[in-house]
Structures are given as structure tokens and as C-alpha cells.
C-alpha positions, 0 to 999 in steps of 0.5 A, a space after each residue: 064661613 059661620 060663627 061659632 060661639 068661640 071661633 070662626 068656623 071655615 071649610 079648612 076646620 077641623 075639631 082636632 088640635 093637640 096642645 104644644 107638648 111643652 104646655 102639658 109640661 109646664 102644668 103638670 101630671 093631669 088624671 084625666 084628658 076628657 076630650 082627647 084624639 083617639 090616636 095621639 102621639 103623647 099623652 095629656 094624662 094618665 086617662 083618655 077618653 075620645 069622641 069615641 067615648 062621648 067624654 061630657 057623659 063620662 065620670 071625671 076623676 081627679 085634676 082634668 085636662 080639657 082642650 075641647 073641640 072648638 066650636 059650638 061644643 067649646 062652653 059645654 066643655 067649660 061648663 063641666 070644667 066647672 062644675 068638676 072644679 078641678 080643671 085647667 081648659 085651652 080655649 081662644 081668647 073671645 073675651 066678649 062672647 056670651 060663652 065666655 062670659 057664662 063660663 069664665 068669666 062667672 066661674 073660672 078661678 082665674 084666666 091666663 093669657 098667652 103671650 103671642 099665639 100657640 103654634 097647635 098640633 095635627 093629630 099626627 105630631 107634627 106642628 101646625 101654623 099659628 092659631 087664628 085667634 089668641 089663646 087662655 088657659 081657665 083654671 078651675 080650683 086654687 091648685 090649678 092657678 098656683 100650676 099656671 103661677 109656677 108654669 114658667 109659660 109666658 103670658 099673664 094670669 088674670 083673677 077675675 073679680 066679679 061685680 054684682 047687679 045692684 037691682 035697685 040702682 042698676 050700678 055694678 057693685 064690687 063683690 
């Protein structure tokens, strides 16, 4: 078993994992799923791209949807969320790792908590097991958090407040 940056990694893993249909629901139409399966039984947006397409290199358009592979690739996924600025990301709920607090922490306009853990997908369709760790949506942009506020989905919605390193005191300071 290894470590990646947002999860543990064991022999049973897999990069391909659907979000429950009812989330891609309850957030609304999305442009563009940049990391999406290459056969999938619902779709997540109006465009795909897959593993085929190589989606961090591709143009992104318009309000994206990103439940990227979790693993070691997780925070570049969440980097280009970001730097889109018009995203909401799935990821586990690692709070304390490096990633996260690059990523989210720094960047994310705010952060929801699930209640309890998502039930994924196979590529197939069919329902999995619960996850092995708690999940977030990240929102990137006003408009993606109003979409969590309004969702209906249980959990809560955490607005980061940064400090800022005060360089003479070394004491954190409200921004």
C-alpha cells in the first residue's frame, strides 16, 4: 500500500469513479467535465473530455465539472480548477495534506463538507461500496458556491478565511 497526495493507494484501486447522479442534479447544467470516463452512463456535461484527451492540456470553457482522478494527479486537477476560476471539484476530504492546503485552502472560494460518505459509481452505472475517506465539493467562482448554497445536498459549506504570515512577529493576521 502507498500514499498519495489525497488518498491511500492499495492494490483494489482504481482512477475511475462517477459521481452519484443526484449530485451532478442538485448543482446543475455544467459545460465541460474535463476528466470524464471514456464510456459513461450519464453525462456530468454538455462536453467530455477522457484519459484519451489528456483534459489538464485541453481549452476549458464555460462552468466545469471536475471529479478528477484520485491520486497523485488530484491537485493538479484542482490547480487548473483555479486558475479556470469557474469550477466546482469532488475530491476526499484531506484537509491536512500539503495538497489541500495549496489548492483549497489558498484558492478555493469555499469548501463543502458532505454529511456522511458518497456511495461512488463503476463506470458501469452501478453503485459502489461507500468511499474510504469523507468527501468535498470546492467551488471556484461566487456562482459555483451560491450552486452548492441552493444544492439542497446535506453536509455544510465552509468559506475559508485566510490569515496572512506576519513576517516581523511571525503571528498569523486575519486578511
Amino acid at each position: 500500500m502507498t500514499h498519495g497526495f489525497n488518498h491511500v493507494i492499495s492494490e483494489s484501486s482504481k482512477d475511475e469513479w462517477l459521481t452519484p447522479p443526484h449530485i451532478i442534479r442538485a448543482l446543475g447544467q455544467f459545460d465541460l467535465d474535463p476528466c470524464a470516463p471514456v464510456n459513461r452512463p450519464w453525462e456530468m456535461a454538455s462536453r467530455h473530455y477522457t484519459v484519451d484527451d489528456d483534459g489538464l492540456r485541453q481549452p476549458w470553457e464555460g462552468r466545469v465539472w471536475c471529479n478528477p482522478p484520485y491520486g497523485a494527479e488530484t491537485f493538479k486537477w484542482m490547480n487548473r480548477c483555479a486558475e479556470h476560476g469557474n469550477a466546482i471539484g469532488l475530491i476526499f476530504a484531506r484537509t491536512e495534506t500539503k495538497g489541500f492546503h495549496a489548492e483549497i485552502w489558498a484558492k478555493a472560494d469555499a469548501v463543502f463538507f458532505f454529511k456522511g460518505r458518497l456511495a461512488f459509481h463503476h463506470v458501469d452505472g452501478t453503485k459502489a461500496a461507500s468511499a474510504n475517506a469523507p468527501s468535498c465539493l470546492i467551488a471556484y467562482g461566487q456562482n459555483n458556491v451560491a450552486a452548492i448554497a441552493s444544492s439542497g445536498l446535506a453536509g455544510v459549506l465552509v468559506k475559508p478565511i485566510r490569515a496572512t504570515e506576519d513576517a516581523a512577529s511571525g503571528c498569523a493576521l486575519s486578511a
